[in-house]
C-alpha positions in Angstrom: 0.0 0.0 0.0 1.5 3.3 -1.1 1.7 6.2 1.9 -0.2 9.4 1.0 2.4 11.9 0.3 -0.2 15.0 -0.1 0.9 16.8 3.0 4.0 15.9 2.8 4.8 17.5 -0.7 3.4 20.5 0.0 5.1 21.1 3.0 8.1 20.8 0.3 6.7 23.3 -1.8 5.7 25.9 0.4 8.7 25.6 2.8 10.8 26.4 -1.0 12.3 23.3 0.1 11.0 21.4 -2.9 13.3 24.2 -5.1 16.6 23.5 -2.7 16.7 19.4 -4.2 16.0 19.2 -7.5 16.5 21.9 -10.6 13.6 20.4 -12.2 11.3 23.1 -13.2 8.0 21.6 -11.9 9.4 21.6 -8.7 6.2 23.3 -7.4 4.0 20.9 -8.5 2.5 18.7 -6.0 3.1 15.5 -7.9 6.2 16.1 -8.5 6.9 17.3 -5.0 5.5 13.6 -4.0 8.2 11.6 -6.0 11.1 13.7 -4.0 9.2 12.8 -0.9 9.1 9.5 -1.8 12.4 9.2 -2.7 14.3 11.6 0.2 12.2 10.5 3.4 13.3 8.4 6.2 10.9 6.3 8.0 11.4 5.3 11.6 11.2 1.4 11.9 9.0 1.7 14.7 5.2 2.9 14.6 3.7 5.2 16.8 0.9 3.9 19.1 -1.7 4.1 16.2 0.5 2.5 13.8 1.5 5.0 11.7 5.1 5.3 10.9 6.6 8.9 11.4 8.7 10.4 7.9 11.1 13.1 8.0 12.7 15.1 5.3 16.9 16.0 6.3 18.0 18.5 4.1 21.7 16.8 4.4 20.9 12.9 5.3 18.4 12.9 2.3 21.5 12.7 -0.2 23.4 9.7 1.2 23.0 6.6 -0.5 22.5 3.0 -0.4 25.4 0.3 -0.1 24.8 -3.5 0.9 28.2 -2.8 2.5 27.8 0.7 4.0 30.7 2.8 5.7 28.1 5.0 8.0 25.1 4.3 9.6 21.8 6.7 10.9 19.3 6.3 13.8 16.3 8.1 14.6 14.4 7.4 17.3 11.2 5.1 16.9 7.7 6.4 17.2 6.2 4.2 20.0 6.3 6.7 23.0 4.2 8.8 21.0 0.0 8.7 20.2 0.2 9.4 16.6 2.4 11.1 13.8 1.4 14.3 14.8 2.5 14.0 17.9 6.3 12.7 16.6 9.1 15.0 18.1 12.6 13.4 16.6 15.8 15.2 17.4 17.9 15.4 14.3 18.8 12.4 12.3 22.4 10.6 13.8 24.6 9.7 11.3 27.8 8.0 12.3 30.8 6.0 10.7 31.1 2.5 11.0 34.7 2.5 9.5 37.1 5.2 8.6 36.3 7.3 5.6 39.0 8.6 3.7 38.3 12.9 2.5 36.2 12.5 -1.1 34.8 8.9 -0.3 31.3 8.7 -0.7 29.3 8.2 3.0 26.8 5.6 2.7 23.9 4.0 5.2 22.3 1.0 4.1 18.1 2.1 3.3 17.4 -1.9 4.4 18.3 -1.6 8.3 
């Protein structure tokens, strides 16, 4: 089942974050706003006491990659002290090496854990 990414995307588009990713030109349109949602937002792995799963937008952490064999790792906190999405408070997304990486390598998290 796909998420609804309505309020989401514009959130993008009137925050003019929607303008800061991409170059596109339709960057204020609220379908396209809904594919760079889709494609930049982390989900905690943990719902919230309804069991809806929180989705955040990081203006920097949105850019990492994937790699099956990552060299950095993220954490946010889950959402199961917490009554709803609405009510989700997550301090800023933790990104951390798991190895030493070397100025100009690429930092990667693994999207699978």
């Amino acid at each position: 089942e796909e998420p609804d990414l309505q309020k989401g995307a514009a959130w993008l588009i009137a925050s003019g974050l929607a303008q800061e990713l991409t170059s596109r030109p339709d960057a204020a349109d609220l379908e396209a706003c809904g594919q760079l949602v889709k494609r930049y937002a982390f989900r905690t792995h943990r719902p919230s006491r309804d069991g809806s799963y929180p989705a955040m937008l990081f203006k920097s952490c949105c850019r990492l990659n994937h790699s099956c064999f990552p060299n950095a790792g993220g954490h946010l906190p889950g959402a199961e002290d917490f009554d709803s999405v609405a009510q989700y408070r997550s301090p800023a997304m933790k990104v951390y090496a798991l190895e030493e990486i070397r100025e100009g390598e690429e930092v990667c998290i693994s999207y699978l854990a």
